[in-house]
N, C-alpha and C positions, 0 to 999 in steps of 0.2 A: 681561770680562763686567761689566755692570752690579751696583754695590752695592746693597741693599737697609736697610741697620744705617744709621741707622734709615731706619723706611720714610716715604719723602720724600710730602709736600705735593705736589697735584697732578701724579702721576708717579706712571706705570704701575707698578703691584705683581705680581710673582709669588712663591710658596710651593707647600711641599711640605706635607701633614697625612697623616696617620694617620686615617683610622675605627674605632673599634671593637665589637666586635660585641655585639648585645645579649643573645644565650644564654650569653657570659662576657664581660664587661666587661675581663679582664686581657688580654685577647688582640684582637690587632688582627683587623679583617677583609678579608683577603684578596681582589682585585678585589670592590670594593662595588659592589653596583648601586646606578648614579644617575640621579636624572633632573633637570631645568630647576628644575624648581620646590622640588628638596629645597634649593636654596642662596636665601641676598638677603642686600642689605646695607641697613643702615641709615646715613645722614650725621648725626653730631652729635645724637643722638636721635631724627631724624626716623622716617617710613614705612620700611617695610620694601618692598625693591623686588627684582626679578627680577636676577641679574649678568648682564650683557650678555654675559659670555663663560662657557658652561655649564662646570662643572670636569671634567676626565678622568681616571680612571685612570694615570698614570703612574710604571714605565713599565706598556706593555701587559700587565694581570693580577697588576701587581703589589700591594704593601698599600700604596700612596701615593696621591693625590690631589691632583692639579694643580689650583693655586686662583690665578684671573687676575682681575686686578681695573684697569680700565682710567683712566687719568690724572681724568676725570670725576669715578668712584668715589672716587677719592682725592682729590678737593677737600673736605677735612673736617680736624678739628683731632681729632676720635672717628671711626674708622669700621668699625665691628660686622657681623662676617660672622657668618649664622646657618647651621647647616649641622642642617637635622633630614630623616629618611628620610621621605618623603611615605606610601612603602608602608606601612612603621612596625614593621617586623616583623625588619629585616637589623643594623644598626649602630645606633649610641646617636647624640645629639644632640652638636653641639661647639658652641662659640660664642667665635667670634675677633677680639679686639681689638687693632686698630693705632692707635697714638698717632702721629701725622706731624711732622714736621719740616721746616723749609725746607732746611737744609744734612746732607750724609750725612759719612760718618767720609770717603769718599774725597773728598769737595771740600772740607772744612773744613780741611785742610794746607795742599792751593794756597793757596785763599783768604786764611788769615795769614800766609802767606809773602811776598803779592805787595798784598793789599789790596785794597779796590773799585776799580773802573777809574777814574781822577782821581782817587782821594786821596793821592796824596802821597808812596805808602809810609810814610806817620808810621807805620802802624797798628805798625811792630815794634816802638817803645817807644825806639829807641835815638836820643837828644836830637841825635845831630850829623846825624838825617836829616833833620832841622825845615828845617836852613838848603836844602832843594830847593823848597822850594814857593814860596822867591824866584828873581826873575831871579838865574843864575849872578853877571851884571855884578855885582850892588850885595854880594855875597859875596868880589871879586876885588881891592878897595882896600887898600892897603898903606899903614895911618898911622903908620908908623913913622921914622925917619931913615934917612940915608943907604944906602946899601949896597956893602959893601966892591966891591972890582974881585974878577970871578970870572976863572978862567983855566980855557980849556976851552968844550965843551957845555956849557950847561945840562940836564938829564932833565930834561924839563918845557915848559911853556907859561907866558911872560912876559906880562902885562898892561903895561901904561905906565896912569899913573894922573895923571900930572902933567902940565906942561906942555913940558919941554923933549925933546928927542928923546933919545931909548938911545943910547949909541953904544960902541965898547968891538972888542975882536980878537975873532971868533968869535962874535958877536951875528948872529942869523941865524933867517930863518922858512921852513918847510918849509909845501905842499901837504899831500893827504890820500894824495897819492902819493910823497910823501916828497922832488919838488924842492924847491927852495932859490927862496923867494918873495924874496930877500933875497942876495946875496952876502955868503958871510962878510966881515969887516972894513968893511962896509958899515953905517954910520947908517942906524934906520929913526927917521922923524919919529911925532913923537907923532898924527898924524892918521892915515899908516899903519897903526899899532899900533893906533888907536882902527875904523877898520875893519876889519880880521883882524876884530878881537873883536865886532863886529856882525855879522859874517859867518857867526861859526862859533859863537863860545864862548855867546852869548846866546839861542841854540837850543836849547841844550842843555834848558833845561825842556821844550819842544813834546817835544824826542827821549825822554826820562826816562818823562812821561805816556805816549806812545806806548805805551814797552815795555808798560808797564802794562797799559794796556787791550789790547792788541794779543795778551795772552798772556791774560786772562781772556775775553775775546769768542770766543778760539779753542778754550776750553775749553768754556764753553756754547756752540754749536756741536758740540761732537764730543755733548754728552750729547743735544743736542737730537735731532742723526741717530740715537743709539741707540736713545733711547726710540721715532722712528718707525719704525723698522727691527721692534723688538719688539713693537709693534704692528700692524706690514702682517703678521707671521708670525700671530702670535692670531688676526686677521681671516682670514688664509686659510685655517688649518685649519680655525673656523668655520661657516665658506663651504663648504667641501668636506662638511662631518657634514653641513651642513640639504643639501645635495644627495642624498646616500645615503639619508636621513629620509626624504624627499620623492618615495616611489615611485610607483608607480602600483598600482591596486587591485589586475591581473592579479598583479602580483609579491606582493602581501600576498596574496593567496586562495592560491598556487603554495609556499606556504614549508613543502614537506614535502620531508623527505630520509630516506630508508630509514623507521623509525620515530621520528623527531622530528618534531615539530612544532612549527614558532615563530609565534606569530600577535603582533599589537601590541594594546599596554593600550589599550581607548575607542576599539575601533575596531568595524565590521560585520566576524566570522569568516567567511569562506567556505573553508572546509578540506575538498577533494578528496583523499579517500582511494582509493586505487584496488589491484586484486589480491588482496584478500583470500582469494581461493577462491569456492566455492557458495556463495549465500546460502539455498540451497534448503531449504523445509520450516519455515522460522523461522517462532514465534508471535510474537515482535516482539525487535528488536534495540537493545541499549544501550550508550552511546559515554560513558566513565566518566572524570574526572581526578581525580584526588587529591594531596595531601602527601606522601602516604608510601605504602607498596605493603599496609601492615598495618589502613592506615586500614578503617574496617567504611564503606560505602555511605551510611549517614547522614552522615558525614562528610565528602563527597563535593565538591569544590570546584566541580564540575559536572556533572551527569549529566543525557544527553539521552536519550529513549525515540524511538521512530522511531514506535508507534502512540500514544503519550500526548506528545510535546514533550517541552520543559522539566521534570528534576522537582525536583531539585536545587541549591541556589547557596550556594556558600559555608557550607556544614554543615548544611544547615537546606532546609525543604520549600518549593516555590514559593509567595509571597505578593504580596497586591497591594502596589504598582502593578502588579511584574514578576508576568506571565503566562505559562502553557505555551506559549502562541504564539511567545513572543520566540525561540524556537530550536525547528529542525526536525533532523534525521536523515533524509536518504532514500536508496532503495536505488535506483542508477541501472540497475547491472548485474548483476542476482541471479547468473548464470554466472562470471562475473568474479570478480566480488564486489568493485564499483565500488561507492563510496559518497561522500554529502555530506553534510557539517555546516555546517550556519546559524548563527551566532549575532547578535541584536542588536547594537548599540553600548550604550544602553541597559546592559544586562545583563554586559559586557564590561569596562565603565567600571567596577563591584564587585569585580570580579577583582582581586588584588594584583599586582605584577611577580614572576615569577618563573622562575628559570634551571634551579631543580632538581625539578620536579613529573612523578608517572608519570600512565599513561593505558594503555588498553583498548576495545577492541570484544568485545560479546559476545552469541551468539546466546541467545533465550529460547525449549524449546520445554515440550510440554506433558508428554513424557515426565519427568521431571528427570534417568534417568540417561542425556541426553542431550545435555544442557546443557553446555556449551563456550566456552572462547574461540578465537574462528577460530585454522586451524594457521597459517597466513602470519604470526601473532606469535609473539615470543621463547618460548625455555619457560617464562616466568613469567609470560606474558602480561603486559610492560608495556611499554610506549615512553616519551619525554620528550617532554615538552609544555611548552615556553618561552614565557612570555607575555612580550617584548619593552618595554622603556620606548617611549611616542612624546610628542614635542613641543605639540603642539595637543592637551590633552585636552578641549574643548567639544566635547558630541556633539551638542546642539540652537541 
C-alpha cells in the first residue's frame, strides 16, 4: 500500500479523522453527518475552496471520516483542510495541516542506496566508487614492473598495457559463454588483448549507469501506476454517490416508509401521506416536526395548518419574506385519510440536516374532548422525519 509519512508534494493524500461532537467535546461523534461544503482546502494560504472528492464516513456508521485530497490539492508546500459542520449544530470544527515533501520514508532508502539516475553511485560516500565515473580503460594500467611468471589460471581478467604480446602456459581468454577465445599455451598479441578490452571491459560504464537508472525509472513507474490506480478508485466511488444524489422529483416526493419520512435539505417537499383513517368531521388539521417529542408547539421546527398554511419555522411564528403560502397541507382523501404536504424550497433551505427529528398529524375539532392524533400513528403519536443532506443547495 502506498506510504503517506510524510505526505508527499503533489501526490494524492488519504487519511482517517475523527469528528467530535459538540454537546461533549471529549467524545467522538459517531457517523457524522456531512455534507460538500462542511470541508475545503486552502494551498499555501490561498482561498478556500470545495475538495473535489466529498469525505465519507468510513467505515459505514462508523466514528471515522475518510478525507481524499487529490495530487492537484496537494501541489502546495502548506495545505490546510478546513473541516466545520455547515448545519452547525452536530460536531465541532477541526483544521488540518499537511507540510509536503518531495521524498517519503519509503523512497528515501531506494534513493540513497542507488542514487539519481546518472550519478555515478558517488552519492554513498565511499572514495573507491569515484574511480566509475571514469572509462574502466584509464583505471586498468599497470605502472609498475615486471610480473613474476604465474603458474595456473588467473581468477580474473588480464589487460595488456604495453607493447609486446602476453605470452606464458595457460594464458588464455574465455567468451561470456565461457569458450576459450584463445587456446591455452597460446600467445595473444597485444592488439588482440587491446580488442577484447574495447569489446567488453570499456562498456562497462554504459552497463554500471544503466543499472542505475534502469532500477530508479522502474521504481517511479510502480508509484506512478499506484497513485493512478488510487485515483480511478476516488473517482469511481464519486461517480457512483453524484448518480444516487441525482434522483428524480418522483423519487424525492415518494420517500415515505411506514412512518418515516426523508425529504432533502433546499429542495421543494412533496410528501404523500396516505391511510391515515377518516378524516371526517375535522375543523382543521395539523402536520407538526419537532426536535424532540417533549418540545411545546412554539418550538416547533415546522408546523403546517391545512386551513391557515404555514405557521411555524424553526421555533418562531411565520415572518416575512417567508409567508403561510410557502406550504400547504391537503386532504386528498377524507375516507382514507390520504393526505399531502407541500413545502417551498425557499423555506426548506432554513431547515437544518437532520437524522433524528419526530413528527405527527393531528385532527382539530371544536369539541376538545375530541381532539386526537389519528389512530394509524404509533401510541405516542410520533414518526421520524429525516431531512437528508443534498449537493446543489441554490434554490433560485
Amino acid at each position: 500500500m502506498p506510504s503517506y509519512v510524510p505526505p508527499k508534494r503533489a501526490t494524492a493524500f488519504v487519511g482517517y479523522f475523527p469528528l467530535f461532537q459538540q454537546a461533549n467535546p471529549r467524545l467522538v461523534q459517531v457517523n457524522p453527518t456531512i455534507a460538500a461544503a462542511d470541508f475545503s482546502v486552502s494551498l499555501d494560504g490561498g482561498a478556500f475552496n470545495a475538495l473535489t472528492t466529498t469525505p465519507t464516513v468510513t467505515p459505514a456508521g462508523g466514528a471515522t471520516v475518510l478525507i481524499q485530497l487529490s495530487a492537484l490539492e496537494m501541489t502546495a508546500d502548506n495545505v490546510v483542510v478546513r473541516c466545520s459542520d455547515a448545519a452547525g449544530a452536530q460536531w465541532c470544527d477541526l483544521t488540518i495541516l499537511l507540510q509536503t515533501s518531495e521524498q517519503q520514508i519509503d523512497t528515501l532508502a531506494t534513493q540513497a542506496n542507488i542514487g539519481a539516475a546518472g550519478a555515478g553511485l558517488t552519492a554513498l560516500g565511499d572514495v573507491r566508487l569515484a574511480n566509475l565515473d571514469a572509462a574502466v580503460s584509464s583505471r586498468s594500467v599497470y605502472a609498475g614492473g615486471a610480473v613474476a611468471s604465474v603458474t595456473g589460471d588467473v581468477g580474473g581478467k588480464v589487460i595488456g598495457g604495453g607493447v609486446s604480446a602476453i605470452t606464458g602456459t595457460g594464458a588464455r581468454v574465455v567468451d561470456a559463454a565461457g569458450n576459450n577465445v584463445a587456446p591455452a599455451a597460446t600467445a595473444l598479441s597485444t592488439a588482440e588483448w587491446t580488442a577484447l578490452r574495447a569489446a567488453a571491459l570499456d562498456n562497462l560504464d554504459a552497463t554500471i549507469s544503466g543499472v542505475a537508472a534502469a532500477v530508479w525509472t522502474y521504481g517511479t513507474r510502480t508509484l506512478t501506476s499506484l497513485a493512478t490506480l488510487v485515483a480511478s478508485i476516488a473517482a469511481a466511488v464519486w461517480t457512483y454517490a453524484t448518480r444516487t444524489l441525482t434522483q428524480s422529483a418522483a423519487s424525492v416526493a415518494a420517500a415515505v416508509a411506514g412512518t418515516t419520512v426523508t425529504v432533502q435539505h433546499a429542495t421543494k417537499w412533496v410528501v404523500a401521506i396516505t391511510g391515515l383513517g377518516s378524516l371526517a368531521d375535522r375543523d382543521d388539521l395539523l402536520l407538526t416536526v419537532k426536535d424532540r417529542e417533549g418540545d411545546t408547539d412554539a418550538l416547533a421546527v415546522l408546523q403546517v395548518s391545512e386551513n391557515n398554511g404555514l405557521i411555524r419555522l424553526n421555533g418562531a411564528a411565520v415572518a416575512l419574506p417567508i409567508t403561510a403560502a410557502k406550504a400547504s397541507l391537503v386532504v386528498d382523501d377524507p375516507v382514507a385519510g390520504n393526505i399531502t404536504l407541500t413545502v417551498s424550497s425557499d423555506v426548506t433551505a432554513l431547515i437544518g440536516l437532520s437524522a433524528a427529528r419526530i413528527w405527527d398529524v393531528k385532527r382539530i375539532y371544536d369539541d376538545p374532548a375530541t381532539v386526537g392524533i389519528l389512530d394509524d400513528m404509533p401510541a405516542s403519536g410520533v414518526g421520524a422525519w429525516v431531512v437528508a443532506p443534498i449537493v446543489t443547495r441554490t434554490i433560485s
